[in-house]
C-alpha positions as CSV (number, residue, x, y, z in Angstrom):
1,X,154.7,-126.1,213.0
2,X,154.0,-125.0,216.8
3,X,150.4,-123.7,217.5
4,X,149.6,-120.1,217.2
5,X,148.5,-120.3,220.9
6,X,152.1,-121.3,221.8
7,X,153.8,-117.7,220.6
8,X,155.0,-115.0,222.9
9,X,156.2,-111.4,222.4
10,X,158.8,-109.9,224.0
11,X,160.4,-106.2,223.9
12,X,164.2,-105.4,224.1
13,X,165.5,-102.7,225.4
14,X,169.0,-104.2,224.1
15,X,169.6,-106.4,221.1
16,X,172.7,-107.8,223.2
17,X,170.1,-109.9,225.0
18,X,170.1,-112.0,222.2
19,X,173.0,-114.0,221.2
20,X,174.2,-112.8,218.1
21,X,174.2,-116.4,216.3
22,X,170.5,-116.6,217.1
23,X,169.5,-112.8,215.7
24,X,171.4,-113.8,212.6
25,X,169.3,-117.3,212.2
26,X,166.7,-115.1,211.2
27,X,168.3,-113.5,208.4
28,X,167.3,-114.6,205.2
29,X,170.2,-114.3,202.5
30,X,169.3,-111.1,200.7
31,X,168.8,-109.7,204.1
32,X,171.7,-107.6,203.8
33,X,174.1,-106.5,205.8
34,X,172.9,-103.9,207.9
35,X,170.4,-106.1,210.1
36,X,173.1,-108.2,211.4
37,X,173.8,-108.3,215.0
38,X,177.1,-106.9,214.5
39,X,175.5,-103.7,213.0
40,X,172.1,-103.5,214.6
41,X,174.4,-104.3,218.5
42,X,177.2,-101.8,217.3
43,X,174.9,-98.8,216.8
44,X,173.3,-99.1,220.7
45,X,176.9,-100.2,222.2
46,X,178.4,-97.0,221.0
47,X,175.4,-94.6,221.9
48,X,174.2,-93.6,218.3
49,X,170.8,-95.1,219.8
50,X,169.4,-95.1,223.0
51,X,169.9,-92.7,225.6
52,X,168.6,-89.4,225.0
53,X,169.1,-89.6,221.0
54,X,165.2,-90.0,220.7
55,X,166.1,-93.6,219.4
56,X,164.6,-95.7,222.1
57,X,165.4,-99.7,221.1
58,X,162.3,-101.8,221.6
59,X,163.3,-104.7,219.5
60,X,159.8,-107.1,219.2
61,X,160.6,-110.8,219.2
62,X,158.4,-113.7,218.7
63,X,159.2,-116.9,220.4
64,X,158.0,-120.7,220.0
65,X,158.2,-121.4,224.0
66,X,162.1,-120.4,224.7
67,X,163.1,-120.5,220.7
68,X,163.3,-117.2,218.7
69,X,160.8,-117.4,215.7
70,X,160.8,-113.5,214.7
71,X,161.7,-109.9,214.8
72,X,161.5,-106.6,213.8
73,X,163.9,-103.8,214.2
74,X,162.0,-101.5,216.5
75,X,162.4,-98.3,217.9
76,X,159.9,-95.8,219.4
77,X,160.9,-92.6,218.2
78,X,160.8,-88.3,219.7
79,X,161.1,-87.3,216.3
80,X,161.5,-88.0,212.9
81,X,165.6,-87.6,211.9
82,X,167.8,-90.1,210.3
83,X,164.7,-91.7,208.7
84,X,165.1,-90.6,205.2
85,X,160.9,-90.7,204.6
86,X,159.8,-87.3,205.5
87,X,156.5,-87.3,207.6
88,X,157.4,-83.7,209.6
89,X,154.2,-82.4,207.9
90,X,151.9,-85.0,209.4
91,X,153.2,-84.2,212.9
92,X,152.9,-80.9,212.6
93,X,149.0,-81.3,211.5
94,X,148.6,-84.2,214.0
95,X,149.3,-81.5,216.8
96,X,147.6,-78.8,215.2
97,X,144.3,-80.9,216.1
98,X,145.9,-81.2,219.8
99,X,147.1,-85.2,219.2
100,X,150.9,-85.9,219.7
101,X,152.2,-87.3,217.3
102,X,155.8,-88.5,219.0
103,X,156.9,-90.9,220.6
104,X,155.6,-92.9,217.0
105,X,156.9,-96.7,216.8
106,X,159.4,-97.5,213.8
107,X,160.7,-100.8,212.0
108,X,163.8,-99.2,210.1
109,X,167.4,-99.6,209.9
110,X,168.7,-96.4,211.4
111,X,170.1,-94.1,209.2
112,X,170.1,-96.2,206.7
113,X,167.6,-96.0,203.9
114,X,168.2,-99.5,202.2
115,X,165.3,-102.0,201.5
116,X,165.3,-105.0,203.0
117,X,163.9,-107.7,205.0
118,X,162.1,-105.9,207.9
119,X,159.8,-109.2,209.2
120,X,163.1,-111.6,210.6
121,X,161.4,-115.3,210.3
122,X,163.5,-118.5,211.3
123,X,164.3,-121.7,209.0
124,X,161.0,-123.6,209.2
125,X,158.8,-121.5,210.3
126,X,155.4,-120.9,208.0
127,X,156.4,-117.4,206.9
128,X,152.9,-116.6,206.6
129,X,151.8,-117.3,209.7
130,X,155.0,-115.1,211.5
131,X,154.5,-112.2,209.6
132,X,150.7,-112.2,210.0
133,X,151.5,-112.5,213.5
134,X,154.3,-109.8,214.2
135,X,152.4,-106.9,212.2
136,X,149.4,-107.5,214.5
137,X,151.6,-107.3,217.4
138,X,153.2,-104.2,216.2
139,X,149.5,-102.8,215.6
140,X,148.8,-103.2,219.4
141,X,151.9,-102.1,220.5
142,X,151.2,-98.8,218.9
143,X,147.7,-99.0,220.3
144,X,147.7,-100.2,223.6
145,X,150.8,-97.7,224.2
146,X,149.2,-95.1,223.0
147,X,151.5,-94.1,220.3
148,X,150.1,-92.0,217.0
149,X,151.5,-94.1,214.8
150,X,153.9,-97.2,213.6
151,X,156.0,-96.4,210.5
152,X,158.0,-99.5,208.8
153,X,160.5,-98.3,206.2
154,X,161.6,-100.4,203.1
155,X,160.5,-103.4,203.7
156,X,160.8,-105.7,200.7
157,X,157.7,-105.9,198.6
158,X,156.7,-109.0,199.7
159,X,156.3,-108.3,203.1
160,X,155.0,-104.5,202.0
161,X,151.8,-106.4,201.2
162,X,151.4,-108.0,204.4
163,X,152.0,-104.5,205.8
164,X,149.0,-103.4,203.4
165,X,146.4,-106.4,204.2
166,X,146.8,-105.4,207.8
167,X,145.8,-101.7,207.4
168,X,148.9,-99.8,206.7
169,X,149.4,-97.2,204.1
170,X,152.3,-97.4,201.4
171,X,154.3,-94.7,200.5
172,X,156.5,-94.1,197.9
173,X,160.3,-93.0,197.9
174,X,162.7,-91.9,194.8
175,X,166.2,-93.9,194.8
176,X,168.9,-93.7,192.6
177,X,170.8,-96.9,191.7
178,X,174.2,-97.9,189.4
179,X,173.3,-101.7,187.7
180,X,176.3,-103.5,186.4
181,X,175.7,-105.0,182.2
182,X,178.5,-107.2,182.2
183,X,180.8,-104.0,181.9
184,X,184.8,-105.5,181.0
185,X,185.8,-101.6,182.6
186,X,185.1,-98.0,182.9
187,X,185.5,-97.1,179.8
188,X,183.0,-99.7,178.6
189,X,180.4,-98.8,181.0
190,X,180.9,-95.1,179.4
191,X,180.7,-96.4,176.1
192,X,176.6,-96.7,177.6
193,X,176.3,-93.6,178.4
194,X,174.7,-90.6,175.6
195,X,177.5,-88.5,174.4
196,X,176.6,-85.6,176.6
197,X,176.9,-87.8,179.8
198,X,180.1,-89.5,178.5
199,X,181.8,-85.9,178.3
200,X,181.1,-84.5,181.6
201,X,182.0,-87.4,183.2
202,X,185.3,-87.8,181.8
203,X,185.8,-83.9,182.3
204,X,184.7,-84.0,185.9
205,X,187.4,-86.7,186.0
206,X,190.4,-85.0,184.2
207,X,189.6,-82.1,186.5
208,X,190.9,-84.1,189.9
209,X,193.2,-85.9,188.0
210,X,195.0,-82.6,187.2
211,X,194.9,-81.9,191.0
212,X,197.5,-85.1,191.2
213,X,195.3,-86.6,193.6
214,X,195.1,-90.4,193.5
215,X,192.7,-93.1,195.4
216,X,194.0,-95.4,197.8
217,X,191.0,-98.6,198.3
218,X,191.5,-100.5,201.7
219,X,189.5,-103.4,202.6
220,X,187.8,-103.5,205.8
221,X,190.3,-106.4,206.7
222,X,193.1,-104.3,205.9
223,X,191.9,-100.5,207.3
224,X,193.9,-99.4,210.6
225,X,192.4,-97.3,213.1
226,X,194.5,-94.6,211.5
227,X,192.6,-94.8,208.3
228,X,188.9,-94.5,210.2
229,X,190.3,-91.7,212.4
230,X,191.1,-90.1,209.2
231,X,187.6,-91.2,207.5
232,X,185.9,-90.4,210.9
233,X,187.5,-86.5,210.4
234,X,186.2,-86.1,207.1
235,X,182.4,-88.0,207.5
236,X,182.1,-85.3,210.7
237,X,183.5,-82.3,208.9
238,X,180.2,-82.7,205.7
239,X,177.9,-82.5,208.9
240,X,179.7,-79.3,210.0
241,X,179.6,-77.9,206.5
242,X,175.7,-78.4,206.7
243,X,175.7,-76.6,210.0
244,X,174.7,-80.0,211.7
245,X,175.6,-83.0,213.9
246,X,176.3,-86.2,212.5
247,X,174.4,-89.6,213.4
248,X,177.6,-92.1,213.9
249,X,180.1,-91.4,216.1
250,X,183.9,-92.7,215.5
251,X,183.9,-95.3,218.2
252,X,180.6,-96.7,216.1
253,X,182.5,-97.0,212.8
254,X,185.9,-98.4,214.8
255,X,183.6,-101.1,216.3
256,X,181.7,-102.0,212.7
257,X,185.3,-102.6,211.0
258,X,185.9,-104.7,214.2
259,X,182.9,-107.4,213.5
260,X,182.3,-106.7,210.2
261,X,185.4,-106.2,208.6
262,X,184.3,-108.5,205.0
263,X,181.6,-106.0,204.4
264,X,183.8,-102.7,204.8
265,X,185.2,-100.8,201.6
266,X,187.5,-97.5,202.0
267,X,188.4,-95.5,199.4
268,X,191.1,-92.2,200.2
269,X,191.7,-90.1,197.6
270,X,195.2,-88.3,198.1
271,X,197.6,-86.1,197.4
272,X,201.1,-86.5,197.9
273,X,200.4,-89.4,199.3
274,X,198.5,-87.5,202.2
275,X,195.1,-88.1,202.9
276,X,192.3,-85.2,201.6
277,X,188.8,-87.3,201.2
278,X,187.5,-90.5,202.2
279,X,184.2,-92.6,201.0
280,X,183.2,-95.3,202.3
281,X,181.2,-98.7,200.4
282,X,179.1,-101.1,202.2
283,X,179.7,-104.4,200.4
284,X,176.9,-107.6,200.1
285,X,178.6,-110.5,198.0
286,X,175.7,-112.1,198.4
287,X,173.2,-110.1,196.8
288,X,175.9,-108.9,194.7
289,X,175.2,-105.7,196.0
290,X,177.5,-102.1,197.3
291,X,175.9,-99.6,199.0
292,X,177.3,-95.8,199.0
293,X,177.1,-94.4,202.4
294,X,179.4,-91.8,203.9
295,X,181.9,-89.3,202.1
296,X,183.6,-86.4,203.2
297,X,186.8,-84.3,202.5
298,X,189.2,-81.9,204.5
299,X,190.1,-79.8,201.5
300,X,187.5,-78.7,198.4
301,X,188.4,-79.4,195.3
302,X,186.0,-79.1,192.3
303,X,184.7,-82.8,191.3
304,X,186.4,-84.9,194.1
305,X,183.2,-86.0,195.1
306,X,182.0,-87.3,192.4
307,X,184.7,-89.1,191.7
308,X,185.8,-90.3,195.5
309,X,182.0,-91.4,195.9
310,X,180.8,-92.5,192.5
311,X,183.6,-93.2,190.1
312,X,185.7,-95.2,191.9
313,X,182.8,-96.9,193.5
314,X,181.5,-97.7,190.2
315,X,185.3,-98.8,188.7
316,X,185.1,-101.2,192.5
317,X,181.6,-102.7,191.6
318,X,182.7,-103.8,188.1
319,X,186.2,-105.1,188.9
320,X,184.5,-107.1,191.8
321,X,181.6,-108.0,189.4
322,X,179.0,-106.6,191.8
323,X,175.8,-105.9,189.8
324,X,174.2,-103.0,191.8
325,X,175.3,-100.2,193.4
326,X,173.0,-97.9,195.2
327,X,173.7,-94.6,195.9
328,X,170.9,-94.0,198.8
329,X,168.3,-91.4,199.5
330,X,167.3,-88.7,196.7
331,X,170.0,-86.6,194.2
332,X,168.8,-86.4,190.8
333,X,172.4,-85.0,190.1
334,X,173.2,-89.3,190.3
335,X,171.6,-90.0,187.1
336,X,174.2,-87.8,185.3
337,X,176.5,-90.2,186.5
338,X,175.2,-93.2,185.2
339,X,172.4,-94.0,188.3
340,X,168.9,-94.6,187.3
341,X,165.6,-93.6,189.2
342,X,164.3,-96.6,191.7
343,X,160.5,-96.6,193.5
344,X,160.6,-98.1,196.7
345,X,157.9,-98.2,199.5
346,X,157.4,-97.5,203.1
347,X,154.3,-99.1,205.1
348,X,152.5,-96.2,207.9
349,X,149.7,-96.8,210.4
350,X,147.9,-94.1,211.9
351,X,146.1,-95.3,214.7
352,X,143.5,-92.2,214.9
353,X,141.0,-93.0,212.0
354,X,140.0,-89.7,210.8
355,X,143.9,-88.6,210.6
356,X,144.2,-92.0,208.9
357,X,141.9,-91.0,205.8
358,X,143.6,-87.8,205.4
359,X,146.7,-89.3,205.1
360,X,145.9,-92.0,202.3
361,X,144.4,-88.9,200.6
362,X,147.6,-87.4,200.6
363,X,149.8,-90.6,200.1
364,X,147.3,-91.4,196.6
365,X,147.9,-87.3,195.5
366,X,151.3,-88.0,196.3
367,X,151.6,-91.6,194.6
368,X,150.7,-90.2,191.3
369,X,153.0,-87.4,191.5
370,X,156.2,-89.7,192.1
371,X,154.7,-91.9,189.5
372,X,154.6,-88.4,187.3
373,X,158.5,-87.6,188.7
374,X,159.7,-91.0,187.7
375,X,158.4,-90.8,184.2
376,X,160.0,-87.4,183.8
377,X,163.4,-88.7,184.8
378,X,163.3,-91.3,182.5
379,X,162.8,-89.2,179.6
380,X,166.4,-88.1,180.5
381,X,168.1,-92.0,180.6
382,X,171.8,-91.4,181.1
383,X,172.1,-94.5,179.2
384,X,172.0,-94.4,175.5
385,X,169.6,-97.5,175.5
386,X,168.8,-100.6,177.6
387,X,171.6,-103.1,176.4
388,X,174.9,-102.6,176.2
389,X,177.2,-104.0,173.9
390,X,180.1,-105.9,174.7
């Protein structure tokens, strides 16, 4: 192993800098899909950050002389969207004592709230020694920049410790995941479920089946531009619904299917054999792992979510033996469908030290009030017990 002495740090303004092969060295295997190159390069190419989105990139990179050792994800953000860990109330009181809070350095994913390797270490290297390294890098960044604050979210608990040893806060966060027991089918992974769980589910599904729709799946290999046109029409018009803007633009989604086609899932529910919804499934085979991401319809009909998002994702994961399938950031309505309440953590350093102490206050009241949450929610298991019987 090199000497410390002999490590650099470098800043990116552009992830295109670095080869894609050499990013990607750094992945370990359960890193998932959504710090690849291809993903990470796809989301500044196509303007969803950078610019004037109030996503600046500022990728940090460790290097051994000329070789790549580590990385985080960086950006330095003007605000706090697309984060999916809510920290507008400490900006608000951060200016209320005349501090500004933004710009505020973050080690995320964008937009997507999915734990994950967030400390990128080669082969070789003493992992110890480059994740000691990067967070105290990312600690002066904040400070000699002057920035309020560096926020790293869902990091894997591993490297959540690191995060803690080196003065940062952890916070927790409420997801809602699907686990796969060996279930042969759908009706089998019902058969889990309390009586009262089993019945709504299978009325919510007899309801869009008497609409005549049915659901077309498309691998990523096999989806046209057509078909993310169409899925690009219907993720845009659930923004519009909500009276906002979405995060991902079509060209962003068109490019993803282009590099990353072997980790892209549609599903379109029709009718008639036209079009009326689209979902979308982020596949890992190698954590054995689907994420839900986007969904969206052109026409309402009562249930069609549920079913375009959740029960043919579900019916996907067990046909395809994948064990988990996580549903993403908050809705307690998921655990009437079968998904069951998951604690994750974010790490936070406030660099002013009085501002610092009130927010651990806040993070321990808070702590024990998700811990409170959680315990509630498992009083009301969807699943009829632990095991399931084949």
């Amino acid at each position: 192993m090199a000497e410390p002495d002999t490590f650099q740090f470098e800043i990116l303004d552009r992830l295109s800098d670095i080869p894609a092969n050499q990013w990607n060295a750094l992945l370990s295997l359960d890193a998932g899909p959504f710090l690849r190159h291809e993903f990470l390069n796809a989301l500044e190419e196509t303007g969803c950050v950078g610019g004037n989105t109030g996503w600046q990139v500022a990728h940090l990179v460790m290097r051994d002389k000329k070789r790549l050792v580590g990385a985080l994800p960086l950006y330095i953000k003007q605000h706090s969207y697309g984060e999916f860990v809510f920290d507008w109330s400490w900006a608000q009181a951060y200016e209320q004592q005349g501090m500004q809070y933004f710009p505020k350095a973050l080690c995320a994913v964008p937009f997507t709230p999915v734990q994950g390797s967030r400390i990128l270490i080669a082969p070789q290297m003493d992992i110890s020694t480059v994740r000691t390294k990067l967070v105290g890098q990312l600690k002066n960044l904040a400070i000699q920049n002057g920035l309020s604050s560096a926020h790293v979210l869902f990091p894997h608990a591993s490297e959540a410790i690191e995060f803690k040893c080196q003065g940062f806060m952890l916070r927790d966060s409420v997801q809602f995941h699907w686990h796969n027991q060996n279930f042969q089918n759908f009706e089998h992974f019902l058969s889990a479920l309390t009586m009262k769980r089993r019945k709504n589910i299978r009325r919510e599904r007899e309801q869009v089946a008497r609409e005549r729709i049915h659901f077309r799946h498309i691998s990523g290999a096999a989806s046209t531009n057509a078909d993310w046109e169409f899925f690009y029409r219907c993720y845009q018009n659930t923004y519009i619904e909500h009276h906002s803007s979405p995060y991902l633009n079509e060209a962003f989604f068109k490019m993803w299917a282009k590099y990353m086609p072997e980790n892209l899932h549609l599903i379109l529910a029709e009718r008639n054999s036209t079009p009326i919804a689209a979902s979308l499934i982020v596949v890992d085979p190698i954590s054995s792992k689907a994420y839900g991401r986007y969904w969206g319809a052109i026409e309402h009909i009562p249930c069609l979510h549920f079913e375009t998002a959740y029960y043919q994702a579900i019916e996907y994961c067990i046909t395809n033996n994948i064990q988990t399938f996580e549903g993403g950031a908050q809705g307690e309505h998921k655990m009437a469908r079968g998904f069951l309440p998951t604690t994750i953590q974010s790490a936070h350093y406030i660099a002013d030290t009085q501002f610092a102490r009130a927010v651990q206050h806040f993070l321990d009241r808070e702590h024990q009030g998700i811990g409170a949450y959680v315990d509630e929610l498992s009083e009301h298991s969807p699943l009829k017990s632990s095991k399931v019987q084949s």
